[in-house]
N, CA, C and O atoms as a GROMACS GRO file, in nm:
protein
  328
    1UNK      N    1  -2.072   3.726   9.711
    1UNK     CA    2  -1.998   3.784   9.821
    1UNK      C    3  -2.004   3.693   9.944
    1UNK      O    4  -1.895   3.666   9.994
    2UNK      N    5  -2.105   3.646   9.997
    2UNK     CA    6  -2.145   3.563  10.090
    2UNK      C    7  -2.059   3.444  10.103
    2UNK      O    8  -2.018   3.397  10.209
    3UNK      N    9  -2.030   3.388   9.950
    3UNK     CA   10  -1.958   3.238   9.933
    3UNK      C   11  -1.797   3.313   9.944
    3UNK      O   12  -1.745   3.301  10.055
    4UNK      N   13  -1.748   3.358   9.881
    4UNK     CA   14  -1.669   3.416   9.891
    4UNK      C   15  -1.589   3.464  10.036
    4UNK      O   16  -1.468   3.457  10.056
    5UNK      N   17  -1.684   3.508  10.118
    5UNK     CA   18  -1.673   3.553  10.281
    5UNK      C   19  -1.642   3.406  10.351
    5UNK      O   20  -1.549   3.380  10.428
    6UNK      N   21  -1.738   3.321  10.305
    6UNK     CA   22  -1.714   3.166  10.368
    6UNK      C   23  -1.610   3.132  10.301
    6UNK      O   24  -1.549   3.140  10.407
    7UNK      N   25  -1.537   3.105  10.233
    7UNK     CA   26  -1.446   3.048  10.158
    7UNK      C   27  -1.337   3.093  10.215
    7UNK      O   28  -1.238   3.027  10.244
    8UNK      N   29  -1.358   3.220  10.232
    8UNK     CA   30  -1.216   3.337  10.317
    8UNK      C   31  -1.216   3.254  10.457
    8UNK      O   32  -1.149   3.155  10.485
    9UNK      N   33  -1.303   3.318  10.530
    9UNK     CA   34  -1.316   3.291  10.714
    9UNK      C   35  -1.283   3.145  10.695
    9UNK      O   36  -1.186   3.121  10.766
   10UNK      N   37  -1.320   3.042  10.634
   10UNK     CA   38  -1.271   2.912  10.640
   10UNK      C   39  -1.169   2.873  10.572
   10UNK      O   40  -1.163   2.752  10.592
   11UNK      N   41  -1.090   2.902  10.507
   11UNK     CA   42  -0.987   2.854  10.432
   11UNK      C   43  -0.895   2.764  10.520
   11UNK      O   44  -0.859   2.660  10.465
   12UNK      N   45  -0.859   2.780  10.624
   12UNK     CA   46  -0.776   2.688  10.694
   12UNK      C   47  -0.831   2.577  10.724
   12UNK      O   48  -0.745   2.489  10.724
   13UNK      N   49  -0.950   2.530  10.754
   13UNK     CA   50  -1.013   2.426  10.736
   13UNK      C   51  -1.007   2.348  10.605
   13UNK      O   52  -0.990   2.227  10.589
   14UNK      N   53  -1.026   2.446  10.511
   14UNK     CA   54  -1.045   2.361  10.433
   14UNK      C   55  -0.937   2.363  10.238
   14UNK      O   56  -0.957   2.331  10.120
   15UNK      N   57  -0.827   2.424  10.327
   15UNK     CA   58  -0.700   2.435  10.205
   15UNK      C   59  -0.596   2.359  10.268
   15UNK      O   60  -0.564   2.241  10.253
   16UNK      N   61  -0.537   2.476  10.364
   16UNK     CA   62  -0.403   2.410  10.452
   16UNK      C   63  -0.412   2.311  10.567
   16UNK      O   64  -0.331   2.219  10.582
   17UNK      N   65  -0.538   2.342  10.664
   17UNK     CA   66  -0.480   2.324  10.747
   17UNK      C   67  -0.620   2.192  10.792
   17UNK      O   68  -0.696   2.203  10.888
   18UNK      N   69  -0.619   2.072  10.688
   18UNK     CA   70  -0.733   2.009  10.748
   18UNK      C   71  -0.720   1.905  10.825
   18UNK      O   72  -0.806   1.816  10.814
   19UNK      N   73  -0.619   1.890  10.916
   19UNK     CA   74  -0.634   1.784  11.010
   19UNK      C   75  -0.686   1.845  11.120
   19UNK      O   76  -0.645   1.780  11.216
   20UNK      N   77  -0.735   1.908  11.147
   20UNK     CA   78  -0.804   2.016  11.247
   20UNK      C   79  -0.897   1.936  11.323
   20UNK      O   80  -0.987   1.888  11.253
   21UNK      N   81  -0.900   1.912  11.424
   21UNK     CA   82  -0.977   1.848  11.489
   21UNK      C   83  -1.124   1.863  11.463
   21UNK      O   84  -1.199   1.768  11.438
   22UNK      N   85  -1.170   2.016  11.471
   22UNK     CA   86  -1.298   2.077  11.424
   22UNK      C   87  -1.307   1.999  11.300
   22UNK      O   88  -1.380   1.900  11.307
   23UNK      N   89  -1.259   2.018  11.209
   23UNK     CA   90  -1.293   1.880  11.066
   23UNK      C   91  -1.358   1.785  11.069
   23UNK      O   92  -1.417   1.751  10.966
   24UNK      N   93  -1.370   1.718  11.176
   24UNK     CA   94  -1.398   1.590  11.201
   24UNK      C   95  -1.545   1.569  11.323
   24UNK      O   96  -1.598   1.460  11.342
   25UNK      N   97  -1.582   1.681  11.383
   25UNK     CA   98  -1.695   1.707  11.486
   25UNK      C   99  -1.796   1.704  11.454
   25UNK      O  100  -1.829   1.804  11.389
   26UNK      N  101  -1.875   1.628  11.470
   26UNK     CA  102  -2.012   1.625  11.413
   26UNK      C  103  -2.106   1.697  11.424
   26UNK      O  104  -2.209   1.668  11.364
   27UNK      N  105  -2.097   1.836  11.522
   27UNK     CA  106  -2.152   1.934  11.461
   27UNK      C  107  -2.095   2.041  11.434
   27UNK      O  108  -2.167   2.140  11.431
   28UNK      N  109  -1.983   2.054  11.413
   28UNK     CA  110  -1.952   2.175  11.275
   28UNK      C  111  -1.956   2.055  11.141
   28UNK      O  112  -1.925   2.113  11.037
   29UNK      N  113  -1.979   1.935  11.122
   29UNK     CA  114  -2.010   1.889  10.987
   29UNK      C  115  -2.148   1.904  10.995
   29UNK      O  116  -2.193   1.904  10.880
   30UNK      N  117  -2.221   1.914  11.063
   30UNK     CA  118  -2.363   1.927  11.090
   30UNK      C  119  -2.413   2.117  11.046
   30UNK      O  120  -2.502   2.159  10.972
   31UNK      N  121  -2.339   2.170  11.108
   31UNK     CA  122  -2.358   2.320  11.103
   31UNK      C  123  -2.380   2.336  10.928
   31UNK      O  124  -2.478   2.370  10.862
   32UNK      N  125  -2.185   2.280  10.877
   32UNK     CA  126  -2.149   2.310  10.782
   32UNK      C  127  -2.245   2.290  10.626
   32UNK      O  128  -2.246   2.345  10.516
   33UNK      N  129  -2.312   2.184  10.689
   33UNK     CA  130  -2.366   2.105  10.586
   33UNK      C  131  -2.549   2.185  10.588
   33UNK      O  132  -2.638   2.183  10.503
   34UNK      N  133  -2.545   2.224  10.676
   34UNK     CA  134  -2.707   2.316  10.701
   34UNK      C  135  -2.674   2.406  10.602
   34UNK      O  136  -2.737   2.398  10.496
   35UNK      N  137  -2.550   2.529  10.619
   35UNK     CA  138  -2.518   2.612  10.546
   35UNK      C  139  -2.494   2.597  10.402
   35UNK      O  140  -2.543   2.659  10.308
   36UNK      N  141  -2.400   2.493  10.406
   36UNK     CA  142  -2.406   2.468  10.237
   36UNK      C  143  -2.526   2.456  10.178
   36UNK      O  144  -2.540   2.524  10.076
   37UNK      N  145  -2.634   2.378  10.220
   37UNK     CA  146  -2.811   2.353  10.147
   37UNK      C  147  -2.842   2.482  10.172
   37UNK      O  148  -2.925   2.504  10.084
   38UNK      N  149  -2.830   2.585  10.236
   38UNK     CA  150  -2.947   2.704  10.254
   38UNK      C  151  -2.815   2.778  10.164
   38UNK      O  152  -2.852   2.894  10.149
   39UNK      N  153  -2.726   2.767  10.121
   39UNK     CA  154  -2.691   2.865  10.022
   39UNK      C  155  -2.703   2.793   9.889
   39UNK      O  156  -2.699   2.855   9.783
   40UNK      N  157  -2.718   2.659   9.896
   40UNK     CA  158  -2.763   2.602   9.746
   40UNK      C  159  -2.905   2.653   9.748
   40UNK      O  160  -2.907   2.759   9.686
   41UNK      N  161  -2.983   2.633   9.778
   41UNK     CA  162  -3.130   2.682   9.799
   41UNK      C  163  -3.106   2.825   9.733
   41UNK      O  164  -3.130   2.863   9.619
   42UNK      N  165  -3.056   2.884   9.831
   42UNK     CA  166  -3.067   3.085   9.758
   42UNK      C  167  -3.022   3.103   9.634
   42UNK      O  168  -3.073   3.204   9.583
   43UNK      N  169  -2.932   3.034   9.548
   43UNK     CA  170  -2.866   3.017   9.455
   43UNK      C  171  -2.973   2.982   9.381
   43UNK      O  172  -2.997   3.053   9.284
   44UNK      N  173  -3.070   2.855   9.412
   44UNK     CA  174  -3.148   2.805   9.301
   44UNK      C  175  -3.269   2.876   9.306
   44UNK      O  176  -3.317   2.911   9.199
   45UNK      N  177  -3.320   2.899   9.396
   45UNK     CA  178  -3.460   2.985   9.416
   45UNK      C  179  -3.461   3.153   9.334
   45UNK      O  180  -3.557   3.220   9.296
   46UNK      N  181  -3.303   3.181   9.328
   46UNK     CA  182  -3.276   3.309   9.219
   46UNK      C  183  -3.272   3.310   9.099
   46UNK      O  184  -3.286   3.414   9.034
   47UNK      N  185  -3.250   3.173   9.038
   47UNK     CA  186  -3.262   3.085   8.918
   47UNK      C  187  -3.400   3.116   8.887
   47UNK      O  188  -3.435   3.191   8.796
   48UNK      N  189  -3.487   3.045   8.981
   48UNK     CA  190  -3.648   3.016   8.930
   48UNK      C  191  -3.710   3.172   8.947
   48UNK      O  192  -3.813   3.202   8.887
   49UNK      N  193  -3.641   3.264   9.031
   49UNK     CA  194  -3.752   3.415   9.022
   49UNK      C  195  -3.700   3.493   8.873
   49UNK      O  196  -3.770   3.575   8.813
   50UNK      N  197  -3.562   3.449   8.830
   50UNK     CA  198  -3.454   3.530   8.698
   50UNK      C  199  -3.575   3.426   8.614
   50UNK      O  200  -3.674   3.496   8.591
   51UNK      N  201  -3.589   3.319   8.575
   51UNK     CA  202  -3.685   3.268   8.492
   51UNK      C  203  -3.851   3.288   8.509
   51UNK      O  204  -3.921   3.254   8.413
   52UNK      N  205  -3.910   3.337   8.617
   52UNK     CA  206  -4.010   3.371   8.617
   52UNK      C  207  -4.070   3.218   8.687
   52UNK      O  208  -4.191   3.208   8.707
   53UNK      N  209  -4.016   3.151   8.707
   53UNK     CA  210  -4.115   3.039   8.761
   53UNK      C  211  -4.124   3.065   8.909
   53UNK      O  212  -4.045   3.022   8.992
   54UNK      N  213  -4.263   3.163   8.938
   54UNK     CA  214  -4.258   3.176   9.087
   54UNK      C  215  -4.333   3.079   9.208
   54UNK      O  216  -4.324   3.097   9.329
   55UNK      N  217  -4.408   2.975   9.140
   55UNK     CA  218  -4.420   2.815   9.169
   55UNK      C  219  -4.300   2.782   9.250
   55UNK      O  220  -4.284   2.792   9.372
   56UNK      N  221  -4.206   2.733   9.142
   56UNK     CA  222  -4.110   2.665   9.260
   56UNK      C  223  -4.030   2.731   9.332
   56UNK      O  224  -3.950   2.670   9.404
   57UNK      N  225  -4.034   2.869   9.330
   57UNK     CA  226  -3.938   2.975   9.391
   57UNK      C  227  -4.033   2.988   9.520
   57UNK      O  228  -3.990   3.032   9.627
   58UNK      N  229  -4.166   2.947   9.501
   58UNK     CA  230  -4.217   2.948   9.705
   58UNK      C  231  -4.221   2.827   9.715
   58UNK      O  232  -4.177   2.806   9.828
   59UNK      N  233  -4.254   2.707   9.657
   59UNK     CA  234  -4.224   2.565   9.713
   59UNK      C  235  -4.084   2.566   9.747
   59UNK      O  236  -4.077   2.534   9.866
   60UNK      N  237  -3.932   2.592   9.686
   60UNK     CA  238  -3.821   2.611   9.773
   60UNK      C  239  -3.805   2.651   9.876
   60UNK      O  240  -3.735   2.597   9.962
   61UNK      N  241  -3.883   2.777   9.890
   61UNK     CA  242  -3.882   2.925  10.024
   61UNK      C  243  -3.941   2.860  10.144
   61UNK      O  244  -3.913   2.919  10.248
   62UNK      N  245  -4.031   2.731  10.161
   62UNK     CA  246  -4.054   2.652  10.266
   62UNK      C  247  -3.933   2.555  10.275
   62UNK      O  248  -3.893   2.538  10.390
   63UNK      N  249  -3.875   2.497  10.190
   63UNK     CA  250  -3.759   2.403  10.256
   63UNK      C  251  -3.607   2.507  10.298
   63UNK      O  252  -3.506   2.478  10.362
   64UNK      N  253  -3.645   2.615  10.240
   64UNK     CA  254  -3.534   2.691  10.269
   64UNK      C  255  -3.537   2.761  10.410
   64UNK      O  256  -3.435   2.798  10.468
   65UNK      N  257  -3.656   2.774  10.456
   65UNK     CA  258  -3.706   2.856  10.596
   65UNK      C  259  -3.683   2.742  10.683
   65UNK      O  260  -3.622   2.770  10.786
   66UNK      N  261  -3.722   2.609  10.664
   66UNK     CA  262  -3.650   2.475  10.745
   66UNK      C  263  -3.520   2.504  10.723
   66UNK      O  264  -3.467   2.570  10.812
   67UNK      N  265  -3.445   2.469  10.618
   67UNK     CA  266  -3.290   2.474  10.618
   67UNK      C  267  -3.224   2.560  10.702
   67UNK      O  268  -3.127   2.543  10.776
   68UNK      N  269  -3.315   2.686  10.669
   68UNK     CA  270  -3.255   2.835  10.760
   68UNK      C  271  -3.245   2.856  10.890
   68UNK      O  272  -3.148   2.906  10.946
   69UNK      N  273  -3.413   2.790  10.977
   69UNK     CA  274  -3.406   2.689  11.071
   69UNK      C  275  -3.257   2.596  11.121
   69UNK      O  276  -3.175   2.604  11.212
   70UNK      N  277  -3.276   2.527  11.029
   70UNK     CA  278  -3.165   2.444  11.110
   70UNK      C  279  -3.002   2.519  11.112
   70UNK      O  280  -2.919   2.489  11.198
   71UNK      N  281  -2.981   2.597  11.027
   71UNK     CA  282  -2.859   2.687  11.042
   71UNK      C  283  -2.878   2.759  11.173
   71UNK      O  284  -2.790   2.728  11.254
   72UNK      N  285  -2.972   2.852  11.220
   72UNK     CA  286  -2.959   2.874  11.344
   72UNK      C  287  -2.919   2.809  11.459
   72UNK      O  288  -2.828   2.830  11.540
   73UNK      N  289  -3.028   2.705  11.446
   73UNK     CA  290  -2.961   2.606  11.567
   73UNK      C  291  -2.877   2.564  11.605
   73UNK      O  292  -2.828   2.555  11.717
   74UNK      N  293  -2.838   2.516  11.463
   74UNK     CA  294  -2.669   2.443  11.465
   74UNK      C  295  -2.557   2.525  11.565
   74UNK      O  296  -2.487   2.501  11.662
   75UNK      N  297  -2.604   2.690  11.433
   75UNK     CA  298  -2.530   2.802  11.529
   75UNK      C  299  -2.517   2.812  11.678
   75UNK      O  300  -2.414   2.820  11.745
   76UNK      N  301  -2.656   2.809  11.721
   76UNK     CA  302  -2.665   2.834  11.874
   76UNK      C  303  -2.581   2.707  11.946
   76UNK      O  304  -2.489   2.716  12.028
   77UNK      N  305  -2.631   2.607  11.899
   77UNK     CA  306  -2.565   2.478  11.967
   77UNK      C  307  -2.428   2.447  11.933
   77UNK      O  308  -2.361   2.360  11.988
   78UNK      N  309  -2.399   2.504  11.861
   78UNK     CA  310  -2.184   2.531  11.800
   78UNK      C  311  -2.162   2.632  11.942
   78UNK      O  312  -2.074   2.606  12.025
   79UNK      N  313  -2.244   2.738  11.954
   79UNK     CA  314  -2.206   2.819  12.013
   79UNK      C  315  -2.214   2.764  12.179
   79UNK      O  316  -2.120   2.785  12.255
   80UNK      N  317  -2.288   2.719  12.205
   80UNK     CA  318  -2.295   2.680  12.370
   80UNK      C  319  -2.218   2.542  12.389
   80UNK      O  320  -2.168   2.504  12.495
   81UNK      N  321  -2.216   2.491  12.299
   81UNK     CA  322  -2.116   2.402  12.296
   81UNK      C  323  -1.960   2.395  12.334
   81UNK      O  324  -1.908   2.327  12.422
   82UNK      N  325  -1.893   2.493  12.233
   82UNK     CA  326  -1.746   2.542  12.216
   82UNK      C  327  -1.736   2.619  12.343
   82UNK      O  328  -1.631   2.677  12.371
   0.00000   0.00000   0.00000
């Protein structure tokens, strides 16, 4: 649902309409790219708890709490920025 929601709210960026100036800003590629790793992360860390390997499902959960980290920020600083 989550990917899905992003895929929606962004589609003009990234179907029709990509000469968009925002396309090209180094921090919404900065933002964008935080978000994409912390939803690859949740994706794979659900992998390793569905298989039982709960080892690397908390060694992920620290690079993912950084990643998650840096999604905020990005946020805040997209936001005081714009």
């Amino acid at each position: 649902m989550l990917l899905f929601l992003s895929l929606f709210a962004f589609s003009d960026n990234l179907i029709y309409d990509v000469k968009q100036e925002s396309n090209s800003d180094p921090k919404f590629i900065i933002h964008g790219l935080f978000f994409l790793a912390w939803f690859v992360l949740l994706v794979i860390q659900t992998g390793y708890i569905r298989k039982g390997n709960y080892k690397a499902h908390r060694k992920l959960g620290i690079t993912g709490m950084l990643v998650g980290l840096g999604v905020v920020l990005s946020t805040f600083y997209v936001f005081v920025a714009v």
